[in-house]
Backbone as JSON, one array per atom type, in Angstrom:
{
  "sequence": "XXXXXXXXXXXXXXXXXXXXXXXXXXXXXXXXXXXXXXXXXXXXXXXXXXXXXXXXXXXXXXXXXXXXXXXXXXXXXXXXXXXXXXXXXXXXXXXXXXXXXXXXXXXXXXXXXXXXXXXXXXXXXXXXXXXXXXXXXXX",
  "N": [[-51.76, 34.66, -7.91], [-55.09, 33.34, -7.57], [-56.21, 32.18, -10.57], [-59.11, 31.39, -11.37], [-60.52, 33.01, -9.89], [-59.41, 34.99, -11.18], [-60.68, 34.85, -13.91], [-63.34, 34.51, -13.27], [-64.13, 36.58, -12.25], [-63.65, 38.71, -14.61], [-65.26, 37.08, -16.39], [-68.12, 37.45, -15.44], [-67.79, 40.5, -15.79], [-67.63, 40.64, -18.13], [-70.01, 39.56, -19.38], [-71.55, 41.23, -18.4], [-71.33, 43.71, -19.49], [-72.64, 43.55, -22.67], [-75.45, 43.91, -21.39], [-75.49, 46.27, -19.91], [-74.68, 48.21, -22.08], [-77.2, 47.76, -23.81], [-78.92, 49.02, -22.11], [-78.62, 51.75, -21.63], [-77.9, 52.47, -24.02], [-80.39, 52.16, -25.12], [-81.28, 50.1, -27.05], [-83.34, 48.59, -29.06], [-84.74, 46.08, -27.89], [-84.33, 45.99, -25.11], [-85.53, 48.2, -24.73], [-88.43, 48.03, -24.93], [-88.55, 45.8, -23.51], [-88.13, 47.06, -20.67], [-90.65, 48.85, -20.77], [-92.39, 46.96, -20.57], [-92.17, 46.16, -17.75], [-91.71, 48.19, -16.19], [-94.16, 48.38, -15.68], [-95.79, 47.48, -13.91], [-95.05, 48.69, -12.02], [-95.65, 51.34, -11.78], [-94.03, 53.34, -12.75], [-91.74, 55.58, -14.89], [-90.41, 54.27, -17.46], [-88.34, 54.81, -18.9], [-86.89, 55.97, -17.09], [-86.71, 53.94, -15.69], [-85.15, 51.91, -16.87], [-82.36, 53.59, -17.61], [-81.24, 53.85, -15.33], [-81.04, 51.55, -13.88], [-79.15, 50.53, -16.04], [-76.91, 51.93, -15.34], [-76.19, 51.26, -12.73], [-75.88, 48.75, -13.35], [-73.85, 48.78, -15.14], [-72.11, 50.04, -13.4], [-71.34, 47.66, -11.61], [-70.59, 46.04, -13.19], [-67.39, 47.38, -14.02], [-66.68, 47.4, -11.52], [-66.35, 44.31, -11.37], [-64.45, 44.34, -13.73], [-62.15, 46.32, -12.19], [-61.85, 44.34, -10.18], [-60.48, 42.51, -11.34], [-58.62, 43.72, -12.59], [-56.99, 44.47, -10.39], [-56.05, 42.34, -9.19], [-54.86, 41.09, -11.36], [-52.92, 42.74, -11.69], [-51.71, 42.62, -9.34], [-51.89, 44.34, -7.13], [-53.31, 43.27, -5.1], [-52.53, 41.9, -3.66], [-49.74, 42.93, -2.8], [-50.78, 44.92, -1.34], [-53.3, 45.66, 1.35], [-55.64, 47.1, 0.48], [-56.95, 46.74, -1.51], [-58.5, 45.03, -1.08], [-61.18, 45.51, 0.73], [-62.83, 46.47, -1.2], [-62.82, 44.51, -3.75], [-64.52, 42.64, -2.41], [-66.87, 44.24, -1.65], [-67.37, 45.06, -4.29], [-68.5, 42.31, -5.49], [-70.51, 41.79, -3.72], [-72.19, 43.78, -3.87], [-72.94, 43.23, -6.41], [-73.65, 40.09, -6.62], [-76.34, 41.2, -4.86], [-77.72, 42.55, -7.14], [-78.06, 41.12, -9.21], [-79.67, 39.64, -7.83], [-81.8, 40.83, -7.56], [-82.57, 41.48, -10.09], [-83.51, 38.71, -10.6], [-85.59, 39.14, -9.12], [-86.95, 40.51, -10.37], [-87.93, 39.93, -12.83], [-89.21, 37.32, -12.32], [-90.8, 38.89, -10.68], [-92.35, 40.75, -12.39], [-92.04, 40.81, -15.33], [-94.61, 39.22, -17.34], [-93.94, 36.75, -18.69], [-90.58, 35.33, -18.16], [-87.17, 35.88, -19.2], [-85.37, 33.01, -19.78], [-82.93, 32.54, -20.4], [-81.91, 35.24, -19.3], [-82.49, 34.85, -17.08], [-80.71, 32.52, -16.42], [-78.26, 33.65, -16.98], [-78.37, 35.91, -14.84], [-78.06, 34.22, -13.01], [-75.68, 32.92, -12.95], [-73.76, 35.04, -12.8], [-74.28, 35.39, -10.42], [-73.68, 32.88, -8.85], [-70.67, 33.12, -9.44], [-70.05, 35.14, -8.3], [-70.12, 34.28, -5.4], [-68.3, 32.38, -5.43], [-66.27, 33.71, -5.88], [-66.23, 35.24, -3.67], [-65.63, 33.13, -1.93], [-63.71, 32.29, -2.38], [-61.82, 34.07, -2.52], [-61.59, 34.83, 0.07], [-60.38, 31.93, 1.59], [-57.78, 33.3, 0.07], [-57.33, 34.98, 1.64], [-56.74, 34.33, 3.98], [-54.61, 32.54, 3.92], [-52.79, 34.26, 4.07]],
  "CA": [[-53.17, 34.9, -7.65], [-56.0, 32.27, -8.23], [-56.62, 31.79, -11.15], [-60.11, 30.57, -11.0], [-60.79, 34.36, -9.23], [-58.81, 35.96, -12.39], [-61.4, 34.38, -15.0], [-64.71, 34.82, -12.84], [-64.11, 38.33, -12.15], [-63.47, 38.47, -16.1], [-66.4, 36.71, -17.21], [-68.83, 38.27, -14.8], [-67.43, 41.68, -16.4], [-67.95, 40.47, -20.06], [-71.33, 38.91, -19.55], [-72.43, 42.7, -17.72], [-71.21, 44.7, -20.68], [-73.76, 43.85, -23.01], [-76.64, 44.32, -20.82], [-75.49, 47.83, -20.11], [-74.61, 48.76, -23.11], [-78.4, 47.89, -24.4], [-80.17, 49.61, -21.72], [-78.05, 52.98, -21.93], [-78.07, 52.99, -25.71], [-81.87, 52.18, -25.7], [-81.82, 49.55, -27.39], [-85.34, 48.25, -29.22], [-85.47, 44.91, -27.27], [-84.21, 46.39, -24.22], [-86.65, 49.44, -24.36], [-89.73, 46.73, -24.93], [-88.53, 45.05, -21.38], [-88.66, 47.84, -19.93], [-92.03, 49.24, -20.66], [-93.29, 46.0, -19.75], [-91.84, 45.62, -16.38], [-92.37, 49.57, -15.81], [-96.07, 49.07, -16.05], [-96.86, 47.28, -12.37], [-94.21, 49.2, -10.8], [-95.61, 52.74, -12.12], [-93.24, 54.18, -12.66], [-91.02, 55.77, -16.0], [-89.64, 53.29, -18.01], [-87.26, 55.33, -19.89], [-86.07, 56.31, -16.37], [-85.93, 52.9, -15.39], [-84.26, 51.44, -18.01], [-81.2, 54.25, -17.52], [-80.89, 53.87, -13.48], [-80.45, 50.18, -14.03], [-78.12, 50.48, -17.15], [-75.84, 53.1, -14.63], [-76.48, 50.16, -11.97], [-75.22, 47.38, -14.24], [-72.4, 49.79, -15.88], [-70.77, 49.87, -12.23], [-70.71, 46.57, -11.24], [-69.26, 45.93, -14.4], [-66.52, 48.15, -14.04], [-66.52, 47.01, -10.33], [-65.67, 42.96, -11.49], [-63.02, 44.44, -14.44], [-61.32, 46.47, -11.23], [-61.12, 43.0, -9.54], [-59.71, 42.21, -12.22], [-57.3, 44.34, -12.95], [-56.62, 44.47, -9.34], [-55.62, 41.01, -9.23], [-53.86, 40.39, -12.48], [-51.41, 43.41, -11.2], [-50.8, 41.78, -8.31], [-52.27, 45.22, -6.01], [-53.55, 42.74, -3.83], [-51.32, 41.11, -3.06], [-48.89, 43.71, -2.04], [-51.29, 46.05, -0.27], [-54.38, 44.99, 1.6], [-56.72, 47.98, -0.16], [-57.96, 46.33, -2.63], [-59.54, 44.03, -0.49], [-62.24, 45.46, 0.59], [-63.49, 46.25, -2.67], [-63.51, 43.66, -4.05], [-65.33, 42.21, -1.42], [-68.05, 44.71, -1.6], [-68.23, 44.93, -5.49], [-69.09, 41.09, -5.66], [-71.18, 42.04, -2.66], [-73.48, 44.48, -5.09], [-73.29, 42.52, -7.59], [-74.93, 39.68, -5.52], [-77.8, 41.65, -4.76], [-78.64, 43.49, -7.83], [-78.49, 39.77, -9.91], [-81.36, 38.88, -7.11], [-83.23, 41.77, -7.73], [-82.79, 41.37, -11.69], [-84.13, 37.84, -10.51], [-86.84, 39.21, -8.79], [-87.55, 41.57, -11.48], [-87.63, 38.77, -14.35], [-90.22, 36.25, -12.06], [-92.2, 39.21, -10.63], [-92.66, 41.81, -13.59], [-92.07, 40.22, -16.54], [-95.57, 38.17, -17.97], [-93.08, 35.52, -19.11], [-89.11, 35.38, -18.01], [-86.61, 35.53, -20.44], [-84.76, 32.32, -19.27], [-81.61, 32.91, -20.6], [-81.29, 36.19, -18.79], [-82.63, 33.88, -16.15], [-79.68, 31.72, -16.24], [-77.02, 34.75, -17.04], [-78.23, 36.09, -13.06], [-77.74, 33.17, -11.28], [-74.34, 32.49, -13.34], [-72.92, 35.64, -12.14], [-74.29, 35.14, -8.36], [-72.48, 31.67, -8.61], [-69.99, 33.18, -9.74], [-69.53, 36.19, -7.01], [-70.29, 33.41, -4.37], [-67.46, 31.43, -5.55], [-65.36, 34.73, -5.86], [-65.85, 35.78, -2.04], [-65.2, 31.93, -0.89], [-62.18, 31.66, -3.29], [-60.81, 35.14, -1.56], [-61.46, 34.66, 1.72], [-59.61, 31.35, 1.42], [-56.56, 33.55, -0.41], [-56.67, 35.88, 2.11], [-56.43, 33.64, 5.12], [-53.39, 31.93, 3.86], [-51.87, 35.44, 4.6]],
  "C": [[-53.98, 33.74, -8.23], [-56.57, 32.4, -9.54], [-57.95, 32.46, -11.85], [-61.14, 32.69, -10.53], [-60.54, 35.04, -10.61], [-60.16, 35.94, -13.71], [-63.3, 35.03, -14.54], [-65.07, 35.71, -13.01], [-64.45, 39.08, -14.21], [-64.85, 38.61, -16.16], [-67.65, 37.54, -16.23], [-68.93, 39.59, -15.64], [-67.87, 41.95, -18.19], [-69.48, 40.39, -20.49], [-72.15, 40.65, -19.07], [-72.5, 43.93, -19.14], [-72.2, 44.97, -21.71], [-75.09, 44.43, -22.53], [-76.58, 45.4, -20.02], [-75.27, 48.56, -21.28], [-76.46, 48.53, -23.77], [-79.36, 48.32, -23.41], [-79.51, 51.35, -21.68], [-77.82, 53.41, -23.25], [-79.57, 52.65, -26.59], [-82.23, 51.26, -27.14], [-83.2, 48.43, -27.48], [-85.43, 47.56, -28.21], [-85.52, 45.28, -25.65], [-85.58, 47.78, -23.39], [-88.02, 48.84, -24.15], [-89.77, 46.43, -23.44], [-89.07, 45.78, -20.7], [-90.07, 48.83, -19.59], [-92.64, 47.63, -20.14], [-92.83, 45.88, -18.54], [-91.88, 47.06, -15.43], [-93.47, 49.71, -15.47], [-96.55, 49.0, -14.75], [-96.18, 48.06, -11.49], [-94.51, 50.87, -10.4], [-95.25, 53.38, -12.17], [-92.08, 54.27, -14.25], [-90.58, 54.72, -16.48], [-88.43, 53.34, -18.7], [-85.96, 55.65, -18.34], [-85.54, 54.91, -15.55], [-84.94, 51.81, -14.91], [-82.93, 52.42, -17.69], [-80.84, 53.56, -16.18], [-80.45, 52.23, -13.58], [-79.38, 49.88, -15.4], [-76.83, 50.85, -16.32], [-75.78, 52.03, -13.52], [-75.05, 49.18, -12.42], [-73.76, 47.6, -14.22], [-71.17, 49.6, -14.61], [-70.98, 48.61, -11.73], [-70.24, 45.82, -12.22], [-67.84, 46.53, -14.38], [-65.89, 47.9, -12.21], [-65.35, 45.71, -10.89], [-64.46, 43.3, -12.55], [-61.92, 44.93, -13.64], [-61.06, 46.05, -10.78], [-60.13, 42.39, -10.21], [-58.3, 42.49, -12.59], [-55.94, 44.79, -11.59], [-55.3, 42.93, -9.32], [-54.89, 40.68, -10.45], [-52.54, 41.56, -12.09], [-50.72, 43.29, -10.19], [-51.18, 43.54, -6.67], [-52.45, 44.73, -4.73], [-53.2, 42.07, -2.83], [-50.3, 41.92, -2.24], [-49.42, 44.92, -1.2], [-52.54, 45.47, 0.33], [-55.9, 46.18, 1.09], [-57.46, 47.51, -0.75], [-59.16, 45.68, -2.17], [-60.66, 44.67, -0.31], [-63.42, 45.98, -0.92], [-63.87, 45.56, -3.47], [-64.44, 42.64, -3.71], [-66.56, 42.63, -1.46], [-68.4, 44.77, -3.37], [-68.74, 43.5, -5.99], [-70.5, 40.79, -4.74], [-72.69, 42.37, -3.63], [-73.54, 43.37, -5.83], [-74.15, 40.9, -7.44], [-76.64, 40.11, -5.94], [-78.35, 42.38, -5.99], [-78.71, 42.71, -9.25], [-79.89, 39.5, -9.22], [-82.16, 39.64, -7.42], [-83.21, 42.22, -8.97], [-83.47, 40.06, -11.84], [-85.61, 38.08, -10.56], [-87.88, 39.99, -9.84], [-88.66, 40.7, -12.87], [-89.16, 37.75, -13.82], [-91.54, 37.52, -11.76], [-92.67, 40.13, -11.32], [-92.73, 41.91, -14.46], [-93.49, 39.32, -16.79], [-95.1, 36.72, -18.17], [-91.42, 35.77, -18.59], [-88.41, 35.08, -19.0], [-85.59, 34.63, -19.65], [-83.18, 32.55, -19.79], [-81.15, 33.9, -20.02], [-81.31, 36.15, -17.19], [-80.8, 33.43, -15.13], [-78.12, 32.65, -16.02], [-76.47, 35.05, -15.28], [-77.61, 35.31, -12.64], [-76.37, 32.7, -11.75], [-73.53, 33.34, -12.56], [-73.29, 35.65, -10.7], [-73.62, 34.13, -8.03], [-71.25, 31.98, -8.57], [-69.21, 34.09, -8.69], [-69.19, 35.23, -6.14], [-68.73, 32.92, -4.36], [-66.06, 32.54, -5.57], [-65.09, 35.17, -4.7], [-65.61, 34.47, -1.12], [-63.89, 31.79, -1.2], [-60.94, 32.89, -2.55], [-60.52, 35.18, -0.19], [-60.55, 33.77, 2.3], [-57.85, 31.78, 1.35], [-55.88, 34.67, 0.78], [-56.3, 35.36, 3.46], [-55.44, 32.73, 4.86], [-52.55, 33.05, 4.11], [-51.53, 35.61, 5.75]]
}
């Protein structure tokens, strides 16, 4: 299996963990965000903050099932896996852009580092559904 796929999937997974774990355990800085980015949208912040923690949580648990997919070799010997992992890099995609969109249009200021985190793991999907598609058309 690639590699390159084995690590992404990974790090994607590692980098998600924290930032569910601090909006489902309410943490301070996390709870702050979220009242500020709750305010133009009108809507709960406490409820949010959860729905996007439970969000996060599974496409975390999405990229460690690529993961674990692929380091056991599932995918290789059955074609199931595939679409899954296909579609959890898929989500995970779109709900980096709309943690983008969140960050430029709801936030006062962007926290650039959480900036940079997004668009790491959208590079990183990107490069995960070119790198498979590749693995799976040598089949």
């Amino acid at each position: 299996m690639n590699k390159l796929l084995l690590v992404t999937n990974f790090i994607n997974g590692l980098l998600l963990v924290r930032f569910s774990l601090s909006k489902l355990f309410a943490w301070p800085i996390s709870v702050k965000a979220f009242v500020e980015m709750a305010k133009p949208l009108g809507i709960d912040p406490t409820f949010f903050r959860l729905f996007t923690g439970v969000i996060i949580t599974s496409i975390c648990l999405g990229y460690f099932t690529n993961f674990y997919l692929m380091i056991s070799k599932k995918v290789q010997a059955s074609i199931k896996g595939v679409p899954f992992i296909i579609l959890s890099n898929i989500v995970g995609i779109g709900v980096m852009v709309g943690a983008l969109i969140s960050e430029f249009a709801l936030r006062e200021v962007p926290k650039w580092p959480l900036v940079i985190i997004a668009a790491v793991i959208i590079l990183f999907s990107i490069l995960n559904l070119t790198q498979f598609k590749k693995l799976i058309a040598k089949k």
